[in-house]
Backbone atoms as SQL, in Angstrom:
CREATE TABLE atoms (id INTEGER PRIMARY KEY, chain TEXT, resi INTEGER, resn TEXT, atom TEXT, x REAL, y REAL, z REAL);
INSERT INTO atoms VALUES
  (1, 'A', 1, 'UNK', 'N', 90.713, 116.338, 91.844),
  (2, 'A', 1, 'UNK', 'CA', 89.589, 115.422, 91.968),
  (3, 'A', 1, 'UNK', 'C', 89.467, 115.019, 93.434),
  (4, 'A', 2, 'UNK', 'N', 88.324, 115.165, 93.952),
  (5, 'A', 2, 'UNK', 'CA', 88.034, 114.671, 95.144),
  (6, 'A', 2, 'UNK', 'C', 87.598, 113.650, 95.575),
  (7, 'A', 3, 'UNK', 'N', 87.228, 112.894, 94.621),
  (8, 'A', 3, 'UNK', 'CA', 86.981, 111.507, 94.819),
  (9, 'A', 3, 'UNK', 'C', 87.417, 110.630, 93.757),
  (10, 'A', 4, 'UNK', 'N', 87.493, 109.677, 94.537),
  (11, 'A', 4, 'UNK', 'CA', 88.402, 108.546, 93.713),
  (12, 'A', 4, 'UNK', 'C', 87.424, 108.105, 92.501),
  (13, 'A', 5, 'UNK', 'N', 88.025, 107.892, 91.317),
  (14, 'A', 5, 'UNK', 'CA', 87.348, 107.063, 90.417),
  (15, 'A', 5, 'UNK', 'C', 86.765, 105.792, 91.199),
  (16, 'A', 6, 'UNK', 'N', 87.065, 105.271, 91.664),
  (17, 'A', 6, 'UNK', 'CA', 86.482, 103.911, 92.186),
  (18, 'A', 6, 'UNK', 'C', 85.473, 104.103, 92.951),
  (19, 'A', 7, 'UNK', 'N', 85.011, 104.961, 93.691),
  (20, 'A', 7, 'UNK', 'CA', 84.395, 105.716, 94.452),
  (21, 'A', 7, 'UNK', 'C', 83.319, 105.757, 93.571),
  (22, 'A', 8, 'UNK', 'N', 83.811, 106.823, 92.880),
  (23, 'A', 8, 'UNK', 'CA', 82.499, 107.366, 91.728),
  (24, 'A', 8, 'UNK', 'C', 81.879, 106.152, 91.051),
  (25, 'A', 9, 'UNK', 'N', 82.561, 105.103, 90.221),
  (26, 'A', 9, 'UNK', 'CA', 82.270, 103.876, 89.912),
  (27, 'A', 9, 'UNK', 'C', 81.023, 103.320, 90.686),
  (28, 'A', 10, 'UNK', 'N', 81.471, 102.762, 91.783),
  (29, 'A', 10, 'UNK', 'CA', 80.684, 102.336, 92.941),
  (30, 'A', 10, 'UNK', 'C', 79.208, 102.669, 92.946),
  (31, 'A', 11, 'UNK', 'N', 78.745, 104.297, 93.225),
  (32, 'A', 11, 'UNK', 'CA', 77.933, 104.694, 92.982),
  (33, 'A', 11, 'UNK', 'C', 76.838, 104.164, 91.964),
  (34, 'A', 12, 'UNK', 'N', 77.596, 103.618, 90.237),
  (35, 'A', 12, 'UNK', 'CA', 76.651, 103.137, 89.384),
  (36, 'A', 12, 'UNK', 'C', 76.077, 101.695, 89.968),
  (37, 'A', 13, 'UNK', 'N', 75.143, 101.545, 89.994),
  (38, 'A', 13, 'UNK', 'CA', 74.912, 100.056, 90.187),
  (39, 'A', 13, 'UNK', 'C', 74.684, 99.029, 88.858),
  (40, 'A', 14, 'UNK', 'N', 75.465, 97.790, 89.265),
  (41, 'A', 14, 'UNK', 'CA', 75.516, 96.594, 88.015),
  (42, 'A', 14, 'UNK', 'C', 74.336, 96.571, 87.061),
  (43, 'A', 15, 'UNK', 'N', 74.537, 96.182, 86.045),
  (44, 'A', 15, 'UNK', 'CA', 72.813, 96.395, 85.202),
  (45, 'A', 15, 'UNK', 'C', 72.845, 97.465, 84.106),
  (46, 'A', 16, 'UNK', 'N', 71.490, 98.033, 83.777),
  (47, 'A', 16, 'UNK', 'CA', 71.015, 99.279, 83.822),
  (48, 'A', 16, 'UNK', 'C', 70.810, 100.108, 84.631),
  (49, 'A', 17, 'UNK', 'N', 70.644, 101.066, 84.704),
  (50, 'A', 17, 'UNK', 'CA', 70.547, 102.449, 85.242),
  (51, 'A', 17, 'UNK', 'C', 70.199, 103.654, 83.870),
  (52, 'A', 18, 'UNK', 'N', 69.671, 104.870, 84.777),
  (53, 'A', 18, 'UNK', 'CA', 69.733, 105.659, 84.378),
  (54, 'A', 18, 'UNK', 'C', 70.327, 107.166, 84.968),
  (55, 'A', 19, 'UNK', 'N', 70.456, 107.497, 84.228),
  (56, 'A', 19, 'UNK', 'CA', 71.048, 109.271, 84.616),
  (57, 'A', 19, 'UNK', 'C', 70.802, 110.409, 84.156),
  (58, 'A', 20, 'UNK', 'N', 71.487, 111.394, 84.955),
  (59, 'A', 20, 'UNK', 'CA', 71.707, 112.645, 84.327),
  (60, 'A', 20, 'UNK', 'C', 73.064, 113.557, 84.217),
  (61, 'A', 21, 'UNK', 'N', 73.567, 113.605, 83.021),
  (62, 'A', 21, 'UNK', 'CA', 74.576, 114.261, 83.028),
  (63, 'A', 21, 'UNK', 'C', 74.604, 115.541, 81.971),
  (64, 'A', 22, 'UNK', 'N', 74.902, 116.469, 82.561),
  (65, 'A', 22, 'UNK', 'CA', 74.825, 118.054, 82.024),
  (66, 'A', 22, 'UNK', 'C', 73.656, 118.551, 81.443),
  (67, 'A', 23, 'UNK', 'N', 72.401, 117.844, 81.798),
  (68, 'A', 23, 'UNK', 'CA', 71.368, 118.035, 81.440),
  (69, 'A', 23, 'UNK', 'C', 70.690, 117.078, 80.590),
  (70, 'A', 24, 'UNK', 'N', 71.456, 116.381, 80.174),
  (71, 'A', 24, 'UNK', 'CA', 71.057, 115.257, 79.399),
  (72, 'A', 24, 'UNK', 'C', 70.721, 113.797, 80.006),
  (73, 'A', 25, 'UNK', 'N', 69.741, 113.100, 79.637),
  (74, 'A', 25, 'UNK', 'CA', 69.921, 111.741, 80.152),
  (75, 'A', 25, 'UNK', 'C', 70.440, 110.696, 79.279),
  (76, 'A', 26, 'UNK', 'N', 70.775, 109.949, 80.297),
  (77, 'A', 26, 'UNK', 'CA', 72.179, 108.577, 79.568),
  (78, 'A', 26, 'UNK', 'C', 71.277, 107.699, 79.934),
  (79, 'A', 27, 'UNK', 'N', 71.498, 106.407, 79.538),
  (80, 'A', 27, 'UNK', 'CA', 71.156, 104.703, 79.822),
  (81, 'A', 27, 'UNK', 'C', 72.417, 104.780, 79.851),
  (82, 'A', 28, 'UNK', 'N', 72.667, 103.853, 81.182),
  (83, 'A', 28, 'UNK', 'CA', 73.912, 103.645, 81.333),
  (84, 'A', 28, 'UNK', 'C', 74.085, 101.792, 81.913),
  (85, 'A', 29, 'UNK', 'N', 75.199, 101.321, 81.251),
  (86, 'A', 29, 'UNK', 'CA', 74.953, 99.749, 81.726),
  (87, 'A', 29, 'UNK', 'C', 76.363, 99.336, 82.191),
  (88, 'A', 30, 'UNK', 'N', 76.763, 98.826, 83.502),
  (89, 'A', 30, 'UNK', 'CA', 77.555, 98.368, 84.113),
  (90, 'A', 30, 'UNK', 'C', 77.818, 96.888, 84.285),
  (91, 'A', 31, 'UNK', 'N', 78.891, 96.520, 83.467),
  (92, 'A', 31, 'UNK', 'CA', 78.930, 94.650, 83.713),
  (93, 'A', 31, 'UNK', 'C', 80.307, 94.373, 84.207),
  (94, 'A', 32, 'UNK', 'N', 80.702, 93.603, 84.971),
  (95, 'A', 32, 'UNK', 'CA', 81.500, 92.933, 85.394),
  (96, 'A', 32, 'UNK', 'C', 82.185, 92.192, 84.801),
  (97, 'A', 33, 'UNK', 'N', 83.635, 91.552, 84.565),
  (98, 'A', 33, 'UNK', 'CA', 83.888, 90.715, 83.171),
  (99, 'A', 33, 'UNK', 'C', 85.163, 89.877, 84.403),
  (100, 'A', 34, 'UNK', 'N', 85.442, 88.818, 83.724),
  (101, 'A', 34, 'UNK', 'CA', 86.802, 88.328, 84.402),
  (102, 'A', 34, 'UNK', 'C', 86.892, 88.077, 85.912),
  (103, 'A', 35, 'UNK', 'N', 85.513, 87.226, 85.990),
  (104, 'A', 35, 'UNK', 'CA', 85.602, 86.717, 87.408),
  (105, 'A', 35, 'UNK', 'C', 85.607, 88.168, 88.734),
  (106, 'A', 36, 'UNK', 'N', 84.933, 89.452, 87.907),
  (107, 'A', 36, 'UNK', 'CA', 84.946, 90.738, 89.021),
  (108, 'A', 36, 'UNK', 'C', 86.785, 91.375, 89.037),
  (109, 'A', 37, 'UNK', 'N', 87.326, 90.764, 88.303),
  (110, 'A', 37, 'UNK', 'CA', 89.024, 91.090, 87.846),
  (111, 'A', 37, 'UNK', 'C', 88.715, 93.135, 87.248),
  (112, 'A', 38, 'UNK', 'N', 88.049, 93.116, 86.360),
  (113, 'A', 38, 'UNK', 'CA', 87.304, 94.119, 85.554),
  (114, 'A', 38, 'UNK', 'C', 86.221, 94.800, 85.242),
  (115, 'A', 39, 'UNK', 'N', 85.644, 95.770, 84.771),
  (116, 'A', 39, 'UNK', 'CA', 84.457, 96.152, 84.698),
  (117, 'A', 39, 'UNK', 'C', 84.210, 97.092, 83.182),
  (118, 'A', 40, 'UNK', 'N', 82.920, 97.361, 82.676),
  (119, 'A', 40, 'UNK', 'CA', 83.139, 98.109, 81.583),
  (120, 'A', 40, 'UNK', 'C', 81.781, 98.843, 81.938),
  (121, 'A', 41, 'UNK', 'N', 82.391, 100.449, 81.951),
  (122, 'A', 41, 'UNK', 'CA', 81.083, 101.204, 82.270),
  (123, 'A', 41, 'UNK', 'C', 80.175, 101.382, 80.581),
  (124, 'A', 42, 'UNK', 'N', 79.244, 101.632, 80.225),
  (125, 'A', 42, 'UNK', 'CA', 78.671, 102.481, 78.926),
  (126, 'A', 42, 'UNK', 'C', 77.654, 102.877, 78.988),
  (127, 'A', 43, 'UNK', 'N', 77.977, 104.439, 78.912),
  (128, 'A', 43, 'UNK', 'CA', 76.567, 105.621, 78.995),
  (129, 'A', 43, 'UNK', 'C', 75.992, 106.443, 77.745),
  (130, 'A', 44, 'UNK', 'N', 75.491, 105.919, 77.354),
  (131, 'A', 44, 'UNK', 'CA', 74.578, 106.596, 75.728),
  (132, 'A', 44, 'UNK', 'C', 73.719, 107.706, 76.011),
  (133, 'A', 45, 'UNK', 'N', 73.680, 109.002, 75.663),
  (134, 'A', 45, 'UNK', 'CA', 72.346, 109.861, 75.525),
  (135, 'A', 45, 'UNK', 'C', 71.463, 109.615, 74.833),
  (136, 'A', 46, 'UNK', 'N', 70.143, 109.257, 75.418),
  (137, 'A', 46, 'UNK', 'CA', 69.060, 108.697, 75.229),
  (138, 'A', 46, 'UNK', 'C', 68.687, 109.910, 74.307),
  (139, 'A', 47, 'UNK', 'N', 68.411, 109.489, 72.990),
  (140, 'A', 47, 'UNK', 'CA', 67.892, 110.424, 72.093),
  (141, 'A', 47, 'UNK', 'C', 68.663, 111.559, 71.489),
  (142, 'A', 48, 'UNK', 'N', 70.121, 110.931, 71.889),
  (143, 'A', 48, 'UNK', 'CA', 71.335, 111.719, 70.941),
  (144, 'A', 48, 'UNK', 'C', 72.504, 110.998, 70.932),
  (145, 'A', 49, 'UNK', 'N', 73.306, 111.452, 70.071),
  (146, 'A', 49, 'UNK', 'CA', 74.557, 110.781, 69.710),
  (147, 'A', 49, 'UNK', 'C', 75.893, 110.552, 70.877),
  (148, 'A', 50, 'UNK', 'N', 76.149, 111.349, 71.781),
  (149, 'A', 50, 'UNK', 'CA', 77.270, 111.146, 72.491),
  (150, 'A', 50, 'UNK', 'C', 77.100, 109.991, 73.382),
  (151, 'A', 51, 'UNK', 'N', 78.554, 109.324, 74.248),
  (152, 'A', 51, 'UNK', 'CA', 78.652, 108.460, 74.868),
  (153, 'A', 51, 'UNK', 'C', 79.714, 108.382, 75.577),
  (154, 'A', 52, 'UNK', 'N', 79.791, 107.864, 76.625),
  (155, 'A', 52, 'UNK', 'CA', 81.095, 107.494, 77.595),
  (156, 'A', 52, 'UNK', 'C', 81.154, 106.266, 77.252),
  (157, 'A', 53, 'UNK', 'N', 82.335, 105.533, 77.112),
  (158, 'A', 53, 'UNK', 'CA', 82.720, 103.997, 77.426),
  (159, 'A', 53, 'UNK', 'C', 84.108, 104.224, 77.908),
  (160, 'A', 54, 'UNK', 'N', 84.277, 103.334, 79.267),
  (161, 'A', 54, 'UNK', 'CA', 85.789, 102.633, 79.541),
  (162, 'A', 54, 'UNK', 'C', 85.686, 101.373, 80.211),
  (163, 'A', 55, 'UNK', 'N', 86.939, 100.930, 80.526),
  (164, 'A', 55, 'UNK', 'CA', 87.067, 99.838, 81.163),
  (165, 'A', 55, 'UNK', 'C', 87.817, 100.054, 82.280),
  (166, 'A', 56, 'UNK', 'N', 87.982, 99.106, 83.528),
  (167, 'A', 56, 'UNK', 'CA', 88.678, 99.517, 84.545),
  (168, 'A', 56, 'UNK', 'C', 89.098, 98.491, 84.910),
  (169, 'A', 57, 'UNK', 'N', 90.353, 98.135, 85.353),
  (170, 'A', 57, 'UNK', 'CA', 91.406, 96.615, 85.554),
  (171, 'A', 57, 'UNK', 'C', 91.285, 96.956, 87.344),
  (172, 'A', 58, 'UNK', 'N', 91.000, 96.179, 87.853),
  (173, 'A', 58, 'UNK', 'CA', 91.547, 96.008, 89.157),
  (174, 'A', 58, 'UNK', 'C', 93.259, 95.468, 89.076),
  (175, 'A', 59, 'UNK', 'N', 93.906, 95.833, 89.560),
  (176, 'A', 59, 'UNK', 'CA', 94.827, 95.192, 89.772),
  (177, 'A', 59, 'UNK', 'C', 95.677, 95.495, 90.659),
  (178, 'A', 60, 'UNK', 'N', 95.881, 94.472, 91.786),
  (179, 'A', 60, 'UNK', 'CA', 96.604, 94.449, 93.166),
  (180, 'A', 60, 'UNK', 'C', 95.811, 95.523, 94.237),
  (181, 'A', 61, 'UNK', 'N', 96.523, 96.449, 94.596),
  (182, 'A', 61, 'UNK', 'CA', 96.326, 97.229, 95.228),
  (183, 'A', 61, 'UNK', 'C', 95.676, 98.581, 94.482),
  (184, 'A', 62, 'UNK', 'N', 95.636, 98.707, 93.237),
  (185, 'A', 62, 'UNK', 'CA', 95.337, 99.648, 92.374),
  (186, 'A', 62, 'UNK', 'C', 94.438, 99.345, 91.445),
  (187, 'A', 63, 'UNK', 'N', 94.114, 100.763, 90.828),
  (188, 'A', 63, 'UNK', 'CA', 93.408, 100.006, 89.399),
  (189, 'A', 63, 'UNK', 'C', 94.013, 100.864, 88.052),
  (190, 'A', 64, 'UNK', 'N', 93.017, 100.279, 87.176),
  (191, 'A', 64, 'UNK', 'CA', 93.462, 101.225, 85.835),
  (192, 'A', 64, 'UNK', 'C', 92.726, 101.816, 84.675),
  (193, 'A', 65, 'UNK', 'N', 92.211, 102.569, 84.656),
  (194, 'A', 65, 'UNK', 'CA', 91.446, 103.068, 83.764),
  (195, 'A', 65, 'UNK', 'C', 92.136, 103.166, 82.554),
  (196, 'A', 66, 'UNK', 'N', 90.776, 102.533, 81.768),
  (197, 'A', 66, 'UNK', 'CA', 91.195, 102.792, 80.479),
  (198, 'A', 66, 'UNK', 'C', 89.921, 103.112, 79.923),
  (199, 'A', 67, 'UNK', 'N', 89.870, 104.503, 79.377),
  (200, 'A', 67, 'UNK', 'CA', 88.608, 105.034, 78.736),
  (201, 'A', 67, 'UNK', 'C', 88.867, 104.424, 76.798),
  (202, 'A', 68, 'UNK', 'N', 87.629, 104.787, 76.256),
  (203, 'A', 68, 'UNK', 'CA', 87.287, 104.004, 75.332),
  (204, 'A', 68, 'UNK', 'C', 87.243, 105.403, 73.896),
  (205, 'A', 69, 'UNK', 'N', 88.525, 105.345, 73.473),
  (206, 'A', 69, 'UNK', 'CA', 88.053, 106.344, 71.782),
  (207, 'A', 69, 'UNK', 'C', 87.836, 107.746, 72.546),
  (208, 'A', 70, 'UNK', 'N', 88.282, 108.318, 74.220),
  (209, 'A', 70, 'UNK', 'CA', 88.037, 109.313, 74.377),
  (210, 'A', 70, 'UNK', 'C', 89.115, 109.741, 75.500),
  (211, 'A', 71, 'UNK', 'N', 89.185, 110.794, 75.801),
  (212, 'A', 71, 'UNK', 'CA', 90.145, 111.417, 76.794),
  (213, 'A', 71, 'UNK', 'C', 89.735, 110.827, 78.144),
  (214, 'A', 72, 'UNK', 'N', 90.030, 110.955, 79.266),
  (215, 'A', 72, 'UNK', 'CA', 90.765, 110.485, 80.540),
  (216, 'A', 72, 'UNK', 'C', 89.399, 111.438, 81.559),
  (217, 'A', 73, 'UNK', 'N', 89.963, 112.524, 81.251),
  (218, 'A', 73, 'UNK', 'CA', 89.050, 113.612, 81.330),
  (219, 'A', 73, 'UNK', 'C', 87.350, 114.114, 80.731),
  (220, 'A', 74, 'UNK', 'N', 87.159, 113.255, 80.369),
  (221, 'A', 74, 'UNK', 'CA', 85.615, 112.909, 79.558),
  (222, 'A', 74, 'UNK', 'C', 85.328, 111.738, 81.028),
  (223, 'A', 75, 'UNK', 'N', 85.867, 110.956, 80.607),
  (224, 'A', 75, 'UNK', 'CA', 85.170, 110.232, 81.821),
  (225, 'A', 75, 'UNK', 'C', 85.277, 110.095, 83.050),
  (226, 'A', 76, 'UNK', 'N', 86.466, 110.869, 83.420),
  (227, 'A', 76, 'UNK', 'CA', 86.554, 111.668, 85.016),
  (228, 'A', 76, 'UNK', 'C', 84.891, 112.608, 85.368),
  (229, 'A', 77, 'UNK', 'N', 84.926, 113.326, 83.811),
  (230, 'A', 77, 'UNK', 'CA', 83.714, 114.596, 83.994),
  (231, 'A', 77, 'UNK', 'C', 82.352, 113.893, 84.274),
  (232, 'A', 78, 'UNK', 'N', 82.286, 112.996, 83.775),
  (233, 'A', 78, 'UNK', 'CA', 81.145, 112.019, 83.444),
  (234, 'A', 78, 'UNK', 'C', 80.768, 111.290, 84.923),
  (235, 'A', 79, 'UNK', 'N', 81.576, 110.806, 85.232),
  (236, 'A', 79, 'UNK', 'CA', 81.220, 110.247, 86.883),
  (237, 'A', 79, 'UNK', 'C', 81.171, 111.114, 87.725),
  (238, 'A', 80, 'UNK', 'N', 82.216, 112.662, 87.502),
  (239, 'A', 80, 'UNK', 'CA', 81.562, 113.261, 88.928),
  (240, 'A', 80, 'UNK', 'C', 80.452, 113.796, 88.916),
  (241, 'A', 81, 'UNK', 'N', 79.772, 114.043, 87.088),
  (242, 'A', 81, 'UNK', 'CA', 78.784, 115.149, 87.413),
  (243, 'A', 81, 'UNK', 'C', 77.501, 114.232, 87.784),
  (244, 'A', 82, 'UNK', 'N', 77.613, 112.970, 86.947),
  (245, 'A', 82, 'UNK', 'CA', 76.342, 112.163, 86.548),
  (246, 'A', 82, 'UNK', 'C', 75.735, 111.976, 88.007),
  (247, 'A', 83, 'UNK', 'N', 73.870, 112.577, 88.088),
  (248, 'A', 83, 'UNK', 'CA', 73.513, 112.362, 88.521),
  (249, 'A', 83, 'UNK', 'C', 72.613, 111.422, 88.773),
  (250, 'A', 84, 'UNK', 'N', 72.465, 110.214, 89.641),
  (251, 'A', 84, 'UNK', 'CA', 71.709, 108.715, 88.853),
  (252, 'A', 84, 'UNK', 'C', 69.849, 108.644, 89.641),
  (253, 'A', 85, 'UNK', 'N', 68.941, 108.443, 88.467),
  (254, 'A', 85, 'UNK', 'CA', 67.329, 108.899, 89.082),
  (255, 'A', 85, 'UNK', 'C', 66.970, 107.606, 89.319),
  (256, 'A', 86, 'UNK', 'N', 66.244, 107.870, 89.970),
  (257, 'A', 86, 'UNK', 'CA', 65.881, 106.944, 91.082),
  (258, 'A', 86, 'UNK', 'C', 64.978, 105.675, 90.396),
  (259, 'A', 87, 'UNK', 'N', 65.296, 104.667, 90.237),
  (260, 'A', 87, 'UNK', 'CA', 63.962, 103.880, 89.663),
  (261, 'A', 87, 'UNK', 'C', 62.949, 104.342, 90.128),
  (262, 'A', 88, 'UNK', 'N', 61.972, 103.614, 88.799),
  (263, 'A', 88, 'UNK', 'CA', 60.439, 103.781, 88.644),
  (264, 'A', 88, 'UNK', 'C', 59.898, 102.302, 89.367),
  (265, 'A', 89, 'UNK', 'N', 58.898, 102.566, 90.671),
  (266, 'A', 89, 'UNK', 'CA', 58.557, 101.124, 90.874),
  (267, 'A', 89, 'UNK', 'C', 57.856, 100.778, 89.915),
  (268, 'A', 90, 'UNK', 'N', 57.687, 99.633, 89.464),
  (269, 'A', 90, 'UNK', 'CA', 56.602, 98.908, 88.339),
  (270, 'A', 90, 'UNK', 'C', 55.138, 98.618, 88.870);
């Protein structure tokens, strides 16, 4: 991996968003929990069943992923590929 999970993280911005991953698009929503201590990513395919969820602990100098009901590697794949489209101005 060439970039850090936290890295990739970063990239999503707080909120909603949207994406693209493997051809598919996600709604994806990023919240903050615990005073910015934590975070919980969740990306749904808009108009199908799959999903990413984890959580991520800051702690000290490190952090910690913890993905949600799925492998480590699902949501490694998920942040490097996801590509995020650009808002629509209103």
């Amino acid at each position: 991996m060439n970039e850090s999970v936290l890295n990739m993280m970063d990239k999503i911005p707080e909120g909603y968003s949207e994406g693209i991953y493997c051809g598919t698009k996600y709604g994806i929503t990023k919240t903050f929990f615990n005073k910015g201590k934590s975070l919980k990513i969740f990306g749904k395919a808009l108009g199908g069943s799959d999903f990413v969820s984890f959580n991520y602990y800051f702690i000290k100098n490190e952090g910690l992923l913890k993905p949600c009901e799925m492998p480590e590697s699902k949501v490694i794949d998920f942040l490097q590929k996801l590509m995020l489209t650009p808002d629509k101005e209103q």
